[in-house]
N, C-alpha and C positions, 0 to 999 in steps of 0.2 A: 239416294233411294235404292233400297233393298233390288236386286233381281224378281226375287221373289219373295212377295210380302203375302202374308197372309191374308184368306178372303174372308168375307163373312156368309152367312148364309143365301141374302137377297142374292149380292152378286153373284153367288153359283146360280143359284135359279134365273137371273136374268142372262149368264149367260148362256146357258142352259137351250132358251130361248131364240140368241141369236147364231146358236148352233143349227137349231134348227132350219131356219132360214136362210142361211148359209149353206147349207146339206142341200136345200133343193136349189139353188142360182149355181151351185157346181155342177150339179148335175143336168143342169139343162142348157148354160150358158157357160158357167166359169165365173171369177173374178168374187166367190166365198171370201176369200183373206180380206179383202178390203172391206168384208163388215167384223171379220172375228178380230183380225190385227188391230183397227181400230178400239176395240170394245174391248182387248186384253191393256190396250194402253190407260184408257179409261180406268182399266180395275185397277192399276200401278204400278201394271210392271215396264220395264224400261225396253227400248225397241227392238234391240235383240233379243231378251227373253222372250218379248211377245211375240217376233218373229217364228221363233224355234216352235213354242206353247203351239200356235196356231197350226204351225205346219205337222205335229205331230196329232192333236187334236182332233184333225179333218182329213187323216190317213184314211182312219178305219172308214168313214162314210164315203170317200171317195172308192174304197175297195168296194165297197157296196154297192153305190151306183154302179162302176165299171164292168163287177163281175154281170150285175143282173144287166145290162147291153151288150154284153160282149157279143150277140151274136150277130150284131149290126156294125162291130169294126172291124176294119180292113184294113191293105195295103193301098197304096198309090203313088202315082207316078216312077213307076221300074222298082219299089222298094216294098217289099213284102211287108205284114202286121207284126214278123218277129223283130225285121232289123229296126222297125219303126220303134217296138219297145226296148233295143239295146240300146240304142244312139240314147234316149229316155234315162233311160238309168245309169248310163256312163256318166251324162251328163251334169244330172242330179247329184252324183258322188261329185265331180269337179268343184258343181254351184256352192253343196254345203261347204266341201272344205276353206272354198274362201271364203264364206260367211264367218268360219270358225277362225281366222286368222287376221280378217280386216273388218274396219265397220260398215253397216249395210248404207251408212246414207247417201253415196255417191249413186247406186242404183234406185235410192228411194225415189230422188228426183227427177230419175228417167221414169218414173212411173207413168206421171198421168202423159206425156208424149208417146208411149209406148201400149194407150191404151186408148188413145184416140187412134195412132195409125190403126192397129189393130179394129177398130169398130169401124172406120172409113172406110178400110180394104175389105171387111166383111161385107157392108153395108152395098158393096159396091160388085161386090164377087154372088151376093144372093139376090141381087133385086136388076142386077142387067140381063138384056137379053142372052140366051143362049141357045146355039145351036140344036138342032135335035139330036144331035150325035156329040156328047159333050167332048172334049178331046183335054190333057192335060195341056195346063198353060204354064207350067214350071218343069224344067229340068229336073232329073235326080238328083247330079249334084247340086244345085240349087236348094232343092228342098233335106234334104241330108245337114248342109249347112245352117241353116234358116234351125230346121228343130235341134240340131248341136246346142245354136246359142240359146234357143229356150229352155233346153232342156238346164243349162248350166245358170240361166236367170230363173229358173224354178226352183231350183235346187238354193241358189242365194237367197231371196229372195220372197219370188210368187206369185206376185200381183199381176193379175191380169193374164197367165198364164194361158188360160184355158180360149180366151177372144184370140189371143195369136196364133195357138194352134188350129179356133177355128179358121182364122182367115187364113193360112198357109194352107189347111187341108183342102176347103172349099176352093180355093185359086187352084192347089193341085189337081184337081177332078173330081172329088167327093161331095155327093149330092149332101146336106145339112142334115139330116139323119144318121146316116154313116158317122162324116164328120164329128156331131156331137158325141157317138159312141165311143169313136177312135181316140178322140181328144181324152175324153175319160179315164181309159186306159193308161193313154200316156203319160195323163198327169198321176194316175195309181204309181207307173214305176217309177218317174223321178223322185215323187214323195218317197218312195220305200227306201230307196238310198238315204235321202236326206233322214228321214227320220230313223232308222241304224244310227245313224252318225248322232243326229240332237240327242237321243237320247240319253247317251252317257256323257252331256256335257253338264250339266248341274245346275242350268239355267231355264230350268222349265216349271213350272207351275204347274203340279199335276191334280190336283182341285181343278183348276178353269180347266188343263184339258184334260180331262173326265165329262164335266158338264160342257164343255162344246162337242165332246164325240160324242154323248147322248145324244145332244138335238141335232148333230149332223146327222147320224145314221137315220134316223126316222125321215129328216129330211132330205138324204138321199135316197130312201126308198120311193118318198112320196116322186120325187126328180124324176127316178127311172119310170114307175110309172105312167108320167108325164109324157116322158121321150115317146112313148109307143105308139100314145093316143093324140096327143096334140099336131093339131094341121101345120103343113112344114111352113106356111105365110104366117101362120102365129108365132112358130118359133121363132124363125128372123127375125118377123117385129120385136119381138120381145128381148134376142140377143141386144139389137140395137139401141133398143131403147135403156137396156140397164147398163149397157156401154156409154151411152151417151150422159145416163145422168153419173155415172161411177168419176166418166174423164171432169164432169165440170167438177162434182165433190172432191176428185184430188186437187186439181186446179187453184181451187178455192185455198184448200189446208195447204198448201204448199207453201 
């Protein structure tokens, strides 16, 4: 099977489609790849190119969302918004280059474990009680390390990126507005690395990602949006809940 096989019309416009709705669950929750990644496998291409495809595809919409919240992310716990985006992007160049040199399926299978802990520890960090004076519950170096490895499982990778950043940030001290801003960002710089690097590897489908950066971008606008207006009980619910059905849908395909 071809890397990349030629599309035909429908399938640009469907996925077109599931850019779109991918564009808003990054931007309000995270874990987009797991409907674009899927749905480029579907078109026929093979799991590293749809890896790569996807991650370049859902750049630009992630820029979008990120840029238009940037004013709601921060630093925390002892680590300012800039170290937060180096560590991000160091990490991202790590992730790709091993994606460019071994196959991704050793980390695919940590996916759906890596994405229940992730909704667990969210689930658990927004709906317990909390002090009136929130106080950080993670160390620097604690959390320094924790987004190192995500950053470099973003950068491979992807899946579920954005649930583990929530749940590191929100244990870190950031109330779930912040958090989801912050997250956004973060996953803009690892993507930026990574996609520098997919780009010039010759296995990208740039048809699908064309028609996935379409419907992401609008569906990242529609996201931010989202972020501004939506009550912060709805967004939890909602993180959790597309957590919850994402961990059983990999579960299942695994």
């Amino acid at each position: 099977m071809p890397a990349v096989p030629a599309l035909e019309l429908h399938t640009v416009l469907i996925l077109a489609a599931v850019g779109l709705f991918a564009g808003v669950q990054n931007a309000l929750a995270g874990g987009g790849s797991f409907i674009t990644f899927p749905a480029l496998l579907l078109a026929g291409l093979n799991p590293v190119a749809a890896n790569m495809t996807s991650t370049i595809a859902m750049f630009p919409s992630q820029t979008t969302s990120a840029i238009a919240g940037r004013k709601l992310a921060g630093g925390v716990a002892g680590l300012s918004f800039k170290q937060l985006i180096g560590i991000s992007f160091g990490g991202g160049i790590l992730g790709a280059i091993l994606l460019m040199i071994t196959p991704p399926t050793f980390f695919a299978k940590l996916v759906p474990w890596l994405v229940l802990f992730a909704t667990s520890v969210f689930a658990w960090g927004s709906f317990r009680s909390k002090p009136l004076h929130a106080v950080s519950a993670m160390p620097t170096g604690v959390l320094v390390a924790v987004q190192t490895c995500i950053a470099i499982y973003g950068g491979y990778f992807g899946g579920g990126i954005g649930f583990l950043m929530l749940a590191a940030l929100t244990i870190a001290g950031q109330q779930i507005r912040m958090a989801t801003a912050t997250k956004n960002m973060l996953a803009m710089a690892m993507n930026a690395s990574a996609t520098l690097i997919f780009a010039f590897s010759g296995m990208i489908s740039w048809p699908a990602a064309l028609a996935l950066c379409v419907g992401g971008v609008a569906g990242g606008l529609c996201g931010s949006w989202l972020i501004h207006r939506m009550p912060e009980k709805v967004m939890r619910g909602f993180v959790v809940l597309v957590g919850a059905a994402l961990t059983v849908w990999m579960f299942a395909r695994a």
